[in-house]
C-alpha positions as CSV (number, residue, x, y, z in Angstrom):
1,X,101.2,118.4,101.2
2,X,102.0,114.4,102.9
3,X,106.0,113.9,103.1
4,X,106.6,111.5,99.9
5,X,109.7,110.0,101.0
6,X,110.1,107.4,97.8
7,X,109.1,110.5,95.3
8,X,105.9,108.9,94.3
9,X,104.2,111.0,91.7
10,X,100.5,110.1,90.1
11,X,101.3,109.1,86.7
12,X,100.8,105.6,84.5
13,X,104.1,104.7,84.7
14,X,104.2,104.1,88.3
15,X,100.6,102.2,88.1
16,X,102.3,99.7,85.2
17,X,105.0,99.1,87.9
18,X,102.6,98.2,90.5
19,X,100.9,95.6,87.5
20,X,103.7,94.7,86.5
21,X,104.7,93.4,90.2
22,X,101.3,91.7,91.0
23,X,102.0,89.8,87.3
24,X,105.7,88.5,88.1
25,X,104.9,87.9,92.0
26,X,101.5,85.5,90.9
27,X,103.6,84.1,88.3
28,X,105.8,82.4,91.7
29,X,103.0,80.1,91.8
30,X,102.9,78.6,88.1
31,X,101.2,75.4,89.4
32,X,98.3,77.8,90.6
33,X,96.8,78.4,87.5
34,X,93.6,79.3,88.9
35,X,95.1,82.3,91.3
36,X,97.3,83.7,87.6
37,X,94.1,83.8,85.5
38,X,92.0,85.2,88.9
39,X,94.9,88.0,89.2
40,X,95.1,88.8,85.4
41,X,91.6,89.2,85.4
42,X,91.4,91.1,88.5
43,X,94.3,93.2,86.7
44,X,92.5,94.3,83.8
45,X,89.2,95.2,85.5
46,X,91.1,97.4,87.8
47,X,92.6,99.0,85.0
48,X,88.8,99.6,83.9
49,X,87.7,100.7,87.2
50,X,90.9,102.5,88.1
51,X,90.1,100.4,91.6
52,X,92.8,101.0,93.6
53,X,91.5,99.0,96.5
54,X,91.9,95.8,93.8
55,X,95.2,96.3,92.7
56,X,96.0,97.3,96.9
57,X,94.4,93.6,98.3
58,X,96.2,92.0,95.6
59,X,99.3,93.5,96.6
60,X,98.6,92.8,100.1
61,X,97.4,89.0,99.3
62,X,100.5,88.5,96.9
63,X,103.0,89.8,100.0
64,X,101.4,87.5,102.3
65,X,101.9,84.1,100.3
66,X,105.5,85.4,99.1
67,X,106.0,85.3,102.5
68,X,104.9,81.7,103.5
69,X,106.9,80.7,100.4
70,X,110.3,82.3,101.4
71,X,110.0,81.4,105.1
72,X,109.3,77.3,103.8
73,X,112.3,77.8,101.7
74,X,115.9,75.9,102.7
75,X,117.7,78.8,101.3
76,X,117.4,82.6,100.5
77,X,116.4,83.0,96.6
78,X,117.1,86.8,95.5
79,X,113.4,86.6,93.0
80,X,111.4,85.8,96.3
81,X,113.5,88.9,98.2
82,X,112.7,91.1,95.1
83,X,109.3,90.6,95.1
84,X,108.6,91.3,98.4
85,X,110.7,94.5,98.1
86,X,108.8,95.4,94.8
87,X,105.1,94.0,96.6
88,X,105.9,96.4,99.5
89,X,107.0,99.2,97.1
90,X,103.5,99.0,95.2
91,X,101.5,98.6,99.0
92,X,103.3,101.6,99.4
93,X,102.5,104.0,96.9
94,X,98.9,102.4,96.4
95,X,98.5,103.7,100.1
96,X,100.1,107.0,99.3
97,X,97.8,107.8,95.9
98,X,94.7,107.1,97.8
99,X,95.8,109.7,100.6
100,X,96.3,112.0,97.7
101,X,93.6,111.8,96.4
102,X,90.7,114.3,96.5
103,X,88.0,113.8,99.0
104,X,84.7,114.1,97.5
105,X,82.1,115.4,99.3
């Protein structure tokens, strides 16, 4: 049993969190329609798939322009901070369910 120091637990509710995060962080960028409808898109076929790597690159690619944005910005904004909090929550358990997952042979 892997130390779970944020008490993740496999279940749909923690999944819907990490959704819900890649939604509101893309929605930052509301002049970038294109990268919304790519990420909704992405979003549903993951939930087809159950791909974790999607929803995990997202996560990672979501982090990384959140980042840009806050360091270009003249003052601290606490939705840009929460974001990256709640982006590096979801890298965080995506990493942890794939390390609990079973390895098939």
């Amino acid at each position: 049993m892997s130390a779970n120091p944020d008490n993740f637990k496999v279940d749909m509710s923690h999944l819907q969190k990490v959704q819900r995060t890649i939604r509101k962080a893309g929605n930052i960028f509301p002049n970038e329609k294109e990268l919304v409808d790519t990420l909704e898109d992405l979003i549903i076929k993951a939930q087809d798939d159950t791909s974790l790597n999607t929803y995990y690159s997202m996560a990672q690619y979501l982090k990384q322009r959140v980042r840009e944005l806050k360091a270009n910005l003249p003052k601290p904004i606490e939705e840009i901070d929460l974001a990256l909090e709640d982006l590096d929550w979801s890298i965080r358990y995506l990493q942890w369910l794939v390390s609990e997952q079973p390895k098939e042979s």
